[in-house]
N, C-alpha and C positions, 0 to 999 in steps of 0.2 A: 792388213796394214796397221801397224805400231809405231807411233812415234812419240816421245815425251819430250817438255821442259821443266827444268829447274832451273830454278833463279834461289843467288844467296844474297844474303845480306852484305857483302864483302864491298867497302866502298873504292870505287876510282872517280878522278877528277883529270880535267885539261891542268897542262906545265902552270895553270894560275890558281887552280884549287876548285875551279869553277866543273858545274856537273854538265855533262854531255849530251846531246839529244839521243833516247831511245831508241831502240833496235839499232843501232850502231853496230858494227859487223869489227869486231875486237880480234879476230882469231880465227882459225879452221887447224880440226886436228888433222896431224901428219898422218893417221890410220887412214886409209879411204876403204870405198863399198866393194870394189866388183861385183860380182852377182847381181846385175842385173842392170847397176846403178853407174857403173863406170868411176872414172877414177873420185867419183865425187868424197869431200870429208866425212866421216861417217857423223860426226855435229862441227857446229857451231858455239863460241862464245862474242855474244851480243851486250849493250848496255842495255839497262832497263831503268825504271824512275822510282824513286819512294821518298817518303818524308822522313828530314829526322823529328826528333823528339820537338824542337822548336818550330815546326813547322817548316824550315826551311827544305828544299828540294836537295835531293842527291842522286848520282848514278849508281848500281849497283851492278851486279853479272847475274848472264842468265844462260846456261847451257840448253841448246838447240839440236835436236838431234835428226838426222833424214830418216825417215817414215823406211820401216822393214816390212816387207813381205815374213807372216807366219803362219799361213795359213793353206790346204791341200799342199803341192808338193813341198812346200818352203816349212812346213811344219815340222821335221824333224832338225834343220838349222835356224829356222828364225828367231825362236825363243833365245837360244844359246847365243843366237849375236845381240839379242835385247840385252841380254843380261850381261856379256862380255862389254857393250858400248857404257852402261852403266860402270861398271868396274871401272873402265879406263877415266871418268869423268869423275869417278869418285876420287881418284888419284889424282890429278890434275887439282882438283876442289882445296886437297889438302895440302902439295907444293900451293895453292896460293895464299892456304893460310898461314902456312910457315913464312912466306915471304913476307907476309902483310904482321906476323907479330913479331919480327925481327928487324922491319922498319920502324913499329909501333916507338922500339926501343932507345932509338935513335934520336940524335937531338932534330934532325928534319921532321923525322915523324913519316916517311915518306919510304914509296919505293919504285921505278921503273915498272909496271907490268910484265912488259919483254922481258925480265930477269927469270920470272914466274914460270914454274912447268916447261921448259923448253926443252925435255926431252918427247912430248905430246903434241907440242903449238906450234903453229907456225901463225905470227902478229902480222896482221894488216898493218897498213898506214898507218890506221887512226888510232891502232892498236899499239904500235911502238910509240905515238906520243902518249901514252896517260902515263897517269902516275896511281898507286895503291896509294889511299888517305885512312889508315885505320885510325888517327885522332881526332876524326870530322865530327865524331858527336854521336855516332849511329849506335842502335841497339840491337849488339847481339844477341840474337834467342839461341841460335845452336847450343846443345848442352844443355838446356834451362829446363825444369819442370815440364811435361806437357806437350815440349816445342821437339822433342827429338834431334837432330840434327839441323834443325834448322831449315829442312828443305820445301822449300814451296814451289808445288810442283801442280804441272796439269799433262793432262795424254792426250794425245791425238790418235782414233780410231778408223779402222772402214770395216765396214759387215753391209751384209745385205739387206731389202727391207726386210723380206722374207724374216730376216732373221732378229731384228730390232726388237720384237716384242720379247722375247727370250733375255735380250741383251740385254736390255733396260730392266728388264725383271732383276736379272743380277746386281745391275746398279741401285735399285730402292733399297737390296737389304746392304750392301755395300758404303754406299755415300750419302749425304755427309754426313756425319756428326759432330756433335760440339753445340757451345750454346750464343753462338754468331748469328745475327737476325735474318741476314742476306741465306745463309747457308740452310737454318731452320725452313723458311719460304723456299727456298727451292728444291728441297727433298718434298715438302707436303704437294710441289706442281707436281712433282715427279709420282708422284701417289694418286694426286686427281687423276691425270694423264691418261692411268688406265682403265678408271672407274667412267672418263669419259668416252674413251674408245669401245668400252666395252657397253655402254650407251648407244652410240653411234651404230654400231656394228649389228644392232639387233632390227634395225630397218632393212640393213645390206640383204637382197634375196639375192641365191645364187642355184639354179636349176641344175642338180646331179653337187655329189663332191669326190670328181674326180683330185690326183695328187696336184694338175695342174692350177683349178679351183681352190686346195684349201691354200696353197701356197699364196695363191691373190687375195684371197682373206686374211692371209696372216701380213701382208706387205702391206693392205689398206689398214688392219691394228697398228700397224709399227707405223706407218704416216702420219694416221690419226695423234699418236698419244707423240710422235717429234713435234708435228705441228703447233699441237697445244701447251708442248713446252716453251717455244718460241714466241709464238701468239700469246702466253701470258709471263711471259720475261717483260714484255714492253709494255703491257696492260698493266702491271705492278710497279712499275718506274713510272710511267706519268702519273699512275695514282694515289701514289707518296706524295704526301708535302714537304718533306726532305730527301734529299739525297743520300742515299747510303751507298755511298760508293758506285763502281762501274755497273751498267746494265749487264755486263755480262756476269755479273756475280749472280743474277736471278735466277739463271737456269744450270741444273746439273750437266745437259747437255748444248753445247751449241753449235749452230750446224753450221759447216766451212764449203758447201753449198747453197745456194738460190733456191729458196721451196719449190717457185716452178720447176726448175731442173729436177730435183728428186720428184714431185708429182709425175712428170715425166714418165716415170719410169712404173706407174703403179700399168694395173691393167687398163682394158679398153673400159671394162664396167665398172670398176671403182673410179675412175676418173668420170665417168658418165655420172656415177650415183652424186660424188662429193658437188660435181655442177650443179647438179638439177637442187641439192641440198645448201647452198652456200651459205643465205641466211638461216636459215634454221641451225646448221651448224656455228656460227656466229652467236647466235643468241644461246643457245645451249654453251658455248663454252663459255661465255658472258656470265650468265649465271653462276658456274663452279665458283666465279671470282664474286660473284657480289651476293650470293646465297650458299656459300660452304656451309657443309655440315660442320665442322671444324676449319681451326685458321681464320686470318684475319677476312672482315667481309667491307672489301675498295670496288669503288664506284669505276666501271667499263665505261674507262673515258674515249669512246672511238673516235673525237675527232681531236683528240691530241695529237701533239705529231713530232718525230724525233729530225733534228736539220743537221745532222754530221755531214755529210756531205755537202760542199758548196751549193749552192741556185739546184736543191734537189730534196726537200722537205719530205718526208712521208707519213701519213698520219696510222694510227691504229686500225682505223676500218679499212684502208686503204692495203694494208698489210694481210689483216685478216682473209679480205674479201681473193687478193693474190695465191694464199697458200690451199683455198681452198678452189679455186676456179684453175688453178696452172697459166693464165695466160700472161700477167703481169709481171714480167721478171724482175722483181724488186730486190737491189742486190742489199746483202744482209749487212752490210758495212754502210749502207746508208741507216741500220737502227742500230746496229752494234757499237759501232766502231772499226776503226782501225783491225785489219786481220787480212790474211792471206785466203779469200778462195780459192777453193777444192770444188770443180764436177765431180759429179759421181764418173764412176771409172771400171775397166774393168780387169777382173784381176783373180787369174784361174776361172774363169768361162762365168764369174758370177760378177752383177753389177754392184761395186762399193757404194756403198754413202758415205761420203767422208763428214765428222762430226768431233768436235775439242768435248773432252771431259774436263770441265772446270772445277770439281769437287769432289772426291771421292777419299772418305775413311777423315784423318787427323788434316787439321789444316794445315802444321806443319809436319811435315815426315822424318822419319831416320832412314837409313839406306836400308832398313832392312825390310821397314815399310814401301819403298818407293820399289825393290825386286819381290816383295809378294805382290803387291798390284798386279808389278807386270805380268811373272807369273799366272796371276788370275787374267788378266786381261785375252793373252796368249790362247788360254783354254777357251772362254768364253768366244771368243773369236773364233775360233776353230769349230765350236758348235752351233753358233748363229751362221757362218759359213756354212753347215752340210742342211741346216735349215731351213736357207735362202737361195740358195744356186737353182737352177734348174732342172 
């Protein structure tokens, strides 16, 4: 399963100039899925939120795409409609900036959205009221040094655990780069990860290594090093004394399942071992953060605690102590935020873990970065799949 967003910098506003509430549902394209999906859009365009220059709020677009099978039989079409959905969004992208600098020009300054792409789109409601504001103040990067197109983009994945440890592997020499604080910090988790798994893993006794066996070792590495990416996203935001932005900027990965759900799914023995080990594990992961060989060394604030969610507070230890014992189903939008949960799933006789890539390669993309990822992604997927399955 593959699925991507991109959000541009392209502003719209309500008939008053004023910015929109978020995820607002702007459009669905007139292509849809079949295969599998029925007549569903094959994406979505949505608002999303950003600052201008003066600090003042704006809405911006964000293209949403439905999550493709590419992997066993879907594997010789799935790539090809990744890359065909991208095409068509790239096109869309560009009728809006035609519109949006043809309004620019204009003494309103202004332009209808619904004018926009309408051989692609079909406008919601809320979608036929906006208007394009390209004289709001905003900064375009598309074109600019560095910034490629302009596209800021994240993917959404499913592979199996079995096959996570591969995956991720891909991801450390892959993402991210650049010299973004947020982004530095959470390639180096992405590094402890496996030097902590690979820790943990050296207690795990397993009697014979049949193929069934090393598969359960490779699914408890692939828990171990998500886990601890999770577990120290929140451990590094309460232990800032400022704010850098979203907690979800702290981890390379973040997971659009319940840890209990994916523990879930480990073996009978690796879930036996990870109980019987809960504090020990706790405290060894504790350490990477406050005795790194390298990277910054922040105080494991465990009784900190993130309150996103209404009369529903959860602290670090509390989080910790869930991901590692399975029984606490602490939903991850009460530490993250706002996001759509994903159970794992199944999908060609092997169980997914659905997880967002939040960084990977330039911060901002060109299109030709944003179809070699996928590309890449497609493969990789395909071989943490024959890694993981049964």
């Amino acid at each position: 399963m593959i699925g991507f967003e991109i959000e541009i910098s392209l502003p719209v506003a309500d008939i008053n100039g004023k910015p929109i509430k978020g995820d607002t549902h702007l459009a669905s394209s007139k292509t849809v899925h079949g295969d599998g999906h029925g007549e569903t859009p094959i994406y979505t365009l949505v608002s999303d939120y950003r600052m201008l220059p003066s600090k003042a709020p704006y809405s911006n677009l964000e293209f949403v795409t439905k999550p493709q099978w590419v992997v066993a039989d879907a594997r010789e079409r799935g790539p090809s409609f990744v890359q065909n959905t991208l095409s068509q969004i790239r096109d869309v992208r560009d009728s809006l900036y035609t519109t949006a600098t043809t309004a620019s020009q204009t003494l309103a300054g202004t332009a209808a959205l619904k004018t926009a792409a309408t051989t692609w789109l079909n406008y919601s409601v809320d979608g036929n009221a906006l208007l394009l504001t390209p004289n709001n103040g905003y900064v375009e990067k598309a074109g600019t040094p560095g910034n490629g197109d302009g596209l800021f983009t994240h993917y959404s994945v499913g592979v199996p655990l079995g096959g996570l440890p591969y995956f991720l592997d891909r991801l450390r020499t892959a993402a991210p780069v650049g010299n973004r604080v947020a982004t530095a910090d959470a390639r180096h988790r992405l590094v402890q990860a496996k030097a902590f798994a690979t820790q943990i893993l050296g207690d795990f006794k397993q009697k014979g290594l049949t193929d069934t066996q090393a598969r359960a070792r490779r699914e408890l590495d692939g828990y171990l090093q998500y886990a601890f990416t999770q577990i120290v996203a929140f451990a590094d935001y309460v232990a800032t004394t400022k704010d850098d932005g979203q907690i979800k900027n702290g981890t390379v990965v973040l997971s659009r399942a319940i840890l209990a759900e994916v523990f879930a799914h480990l073996s009978t023995d690796a879930r036996n071992f990870l109980r019987q080990h809960v504090q020990p594990l706790i405290t060894t992961l504790a350490d990477y953060q406050e005795n790194p060989f390298s990277g910054p060394k922040l105080q494991f604030q465990d009784r900190s605690s993130r309150a996103i969610v209404a009369h529903a507070p959860v602290t670090l230890e509390e989080y910790a102590i869930a991901a590692f014992n399975g029984i606490d189903p602490i939903s991850q939008e009460r530490v993250f935020g706002g996001m759509r949960e994903v159970v794992p799933h199944t999908e060609a006789e092997a169980m997914m873990i659905p997880f967002e890539i939040r960084t990977m390669g330039s911060h901002l993309k060109s299109w030709q970065e944003v179809s070699d990822d996928l590309t890449n992604l497609c493969d990789w997927s395909q071989t943490a799949y024959e890694l993981g399955r049964p």
